[in-house]
C-alpha positions as CSV (number, residue, x, y, z in Angstrom):
1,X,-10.2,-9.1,-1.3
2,X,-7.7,-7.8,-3.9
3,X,-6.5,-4.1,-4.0
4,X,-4.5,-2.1,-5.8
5,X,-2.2,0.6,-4.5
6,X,0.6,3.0,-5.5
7,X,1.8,6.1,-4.2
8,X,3.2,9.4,-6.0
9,X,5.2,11.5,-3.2
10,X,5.6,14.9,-4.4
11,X,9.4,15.2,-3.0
12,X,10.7,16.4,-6.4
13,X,13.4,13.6,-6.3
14,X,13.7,9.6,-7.0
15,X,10.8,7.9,-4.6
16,X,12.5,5.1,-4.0
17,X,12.6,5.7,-0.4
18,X,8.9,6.3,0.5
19,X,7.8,3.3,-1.9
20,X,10.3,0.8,0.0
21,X,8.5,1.9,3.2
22,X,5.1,1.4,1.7
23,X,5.9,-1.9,0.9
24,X,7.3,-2.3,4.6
25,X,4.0,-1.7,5.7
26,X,2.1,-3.9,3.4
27,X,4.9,-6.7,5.1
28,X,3.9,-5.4,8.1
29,X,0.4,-6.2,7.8
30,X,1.1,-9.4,6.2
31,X,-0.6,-9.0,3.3
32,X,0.3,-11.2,0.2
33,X,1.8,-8.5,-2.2
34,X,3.2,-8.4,-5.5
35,X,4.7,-5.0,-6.9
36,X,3.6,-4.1,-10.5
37,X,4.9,-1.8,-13.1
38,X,1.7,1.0,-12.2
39,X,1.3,-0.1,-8.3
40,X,1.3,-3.1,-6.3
41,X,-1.3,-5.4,-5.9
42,X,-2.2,-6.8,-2.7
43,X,-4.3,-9.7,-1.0
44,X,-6.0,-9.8,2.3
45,X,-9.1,-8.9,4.1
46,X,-10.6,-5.5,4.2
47,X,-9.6,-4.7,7.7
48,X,-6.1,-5.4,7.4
49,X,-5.5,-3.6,4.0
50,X,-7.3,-0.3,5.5
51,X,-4.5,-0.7,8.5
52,X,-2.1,-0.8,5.9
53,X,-3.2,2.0,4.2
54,X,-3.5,4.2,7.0
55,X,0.3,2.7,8.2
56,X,1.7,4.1,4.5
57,X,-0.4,7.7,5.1
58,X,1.0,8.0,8.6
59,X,4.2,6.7,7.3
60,X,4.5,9.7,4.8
61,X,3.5,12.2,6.9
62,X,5.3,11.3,9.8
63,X,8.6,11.7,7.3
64,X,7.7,15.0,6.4
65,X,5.7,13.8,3.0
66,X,3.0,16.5,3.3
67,X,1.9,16.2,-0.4
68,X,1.3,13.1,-2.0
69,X,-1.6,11.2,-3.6
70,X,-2.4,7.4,-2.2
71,X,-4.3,5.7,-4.9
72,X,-6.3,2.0,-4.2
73,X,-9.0,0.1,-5.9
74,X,-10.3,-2.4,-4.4
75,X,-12.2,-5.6,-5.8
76,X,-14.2,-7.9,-3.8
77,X,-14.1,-11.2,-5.4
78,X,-15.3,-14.8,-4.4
79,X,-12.6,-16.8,-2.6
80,X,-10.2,-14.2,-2.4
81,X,-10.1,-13.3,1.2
82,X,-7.4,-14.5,3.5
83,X,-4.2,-11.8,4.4
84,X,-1.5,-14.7,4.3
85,X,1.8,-13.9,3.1
């Protein structure tokens, strides 16, 4: 499964921070990642990208983050299913 995800933290300052710890998570999971100029693109199966995903919302909120948008597509493709890093 491939997916795509990026974050936009309404902090009003540089986001650096909150899209390093995103990308912790993804680690985390140990989902083969790759970060693009729009978002970062990520490989694994469904189950461990929807842990991910709720690891980077909790993430965010647990820092105080209590506006932001968490955007994903995801594309089921043929072959393209294993999580390793």
């Amino acid at each position: 499964m491939l997916a795509e995800v990026s974050i936009q933290p309404q902090v009003g300052r540089d986001i650096r921070r909150e899209v390093t710890g995103a990308l912790k998570e993804l680690e985390r999971a140990g989902l083969k990642h790759e970060v693009e100029p729009f978002g970062t693109a990520v490989e694994g199966d469904l189950e461990q990208i929807l842990a991910a995903l709720r690891a980077i919302h909790g993430r965010l909120s647990t820092e105080g983050i209590d506006r932001f948008e968490l955007h994903v597509r995801i594309r089921q493709e043929p072959g393209v299913t294993s999580g390793g890093g």
